[in-house]
N, C-alpha and C positions, 0 to 999 in steps of 0.2 A: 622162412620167417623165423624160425624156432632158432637156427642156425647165428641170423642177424640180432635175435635179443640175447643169446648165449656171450656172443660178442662184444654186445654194446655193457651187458653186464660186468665183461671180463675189465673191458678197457676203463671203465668206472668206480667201479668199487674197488679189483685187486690193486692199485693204484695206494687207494688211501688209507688201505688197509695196512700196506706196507711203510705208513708214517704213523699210522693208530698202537703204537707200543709205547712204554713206559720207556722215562730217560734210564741209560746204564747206571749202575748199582756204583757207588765211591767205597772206594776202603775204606776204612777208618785204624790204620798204622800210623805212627806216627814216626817219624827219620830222627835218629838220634844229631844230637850235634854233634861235631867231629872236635874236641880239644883241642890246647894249642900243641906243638911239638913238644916243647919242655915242659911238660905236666907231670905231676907223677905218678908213679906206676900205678897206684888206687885208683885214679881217675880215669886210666885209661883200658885199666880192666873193666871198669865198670861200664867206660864206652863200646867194651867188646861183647858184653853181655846186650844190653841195651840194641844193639848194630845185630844181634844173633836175635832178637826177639824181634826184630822188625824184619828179619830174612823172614824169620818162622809166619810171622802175623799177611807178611804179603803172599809169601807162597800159599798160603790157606787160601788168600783171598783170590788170588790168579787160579787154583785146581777147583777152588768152587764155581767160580765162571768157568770154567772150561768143560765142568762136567754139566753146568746147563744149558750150556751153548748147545752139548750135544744130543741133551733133551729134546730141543727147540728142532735141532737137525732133523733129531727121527720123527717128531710130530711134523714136519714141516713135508718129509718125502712119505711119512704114510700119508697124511694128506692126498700129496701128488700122485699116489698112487690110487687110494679109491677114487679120484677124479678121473684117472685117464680108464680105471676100471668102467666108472661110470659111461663114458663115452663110447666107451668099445661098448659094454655091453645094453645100454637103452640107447642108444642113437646108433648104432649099427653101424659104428665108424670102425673101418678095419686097423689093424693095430701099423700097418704100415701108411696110413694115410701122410700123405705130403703137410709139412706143416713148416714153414709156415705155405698158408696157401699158393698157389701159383697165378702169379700176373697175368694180363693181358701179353706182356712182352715178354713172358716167358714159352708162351705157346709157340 
C-alpha cells in the first residue's frame, strides 16, 4: 500500500513540479550595428569597441547562467541522493533493487 501511494505520488506531483519554475533569465546586451563598408575609420572603431563590449556583456551573461545551471545541478542530485538514501534506508529497499520494476512478462 505504502509502496502504491509512494507511486501515485511520484507520477503526480514530480511531473508538475518539473513545469513549476520560472521562465529563463533574457540578457539584456544589446548588438551594436555593423556600418556601412565605406565609413570612416572613427566610425568603425567605435563599432569595434561597441562589438567588444557586447562580447564582454554576453559572456558575463552566458558564465552566469552556466554557473547556476550548476547550482541547480548539484541541488537537483543531492536531492536524488537523500531520496534514494531515503529508501534504502526507511523502506528497506536494497540498493540493488530492480527499477524499473519488473512486468508480468518479464518473469
Amino acid at each position: 500500500m505504502m509502496r502504491a501511494r509512494t507511486s501515485a505520488w511520484m507520477v503526480l506531483v514530480v511531473p508538475a513540479l518539473a513545469f513549476a519554475h520560472d521562465a529563463p533569465p533574457a540578457h539584456s546586451c544589446a548588438a551594436p550595428t555593423r556600418p556601412a563598408d565605406k565609413t570612416n575609420e572613427l566610425v568603425w572603431n567605435g563599432f569595434v569597441d561597441a562589438m567588444n563590449a557586447y562580447r564582454a556583456c554576453m559572456s558575463a551573461f552566458i558564465e552566469a547562467n552556466h554557473a547556476g545551471s550548476d547550482h541547480h545541478r548539484q541541488a537537483a542530485n543531492a536531492a536524488t541522493e537523500e531520496w534514494n538514501a531515503f529508501v534504502r534506508g526507511s523502506l528497506n529497499v536494497p540498493e540493488d533493487f530492480p527499477w524499473p520494476p519488473e512486468t508480468e512478462s518479464d518473469r
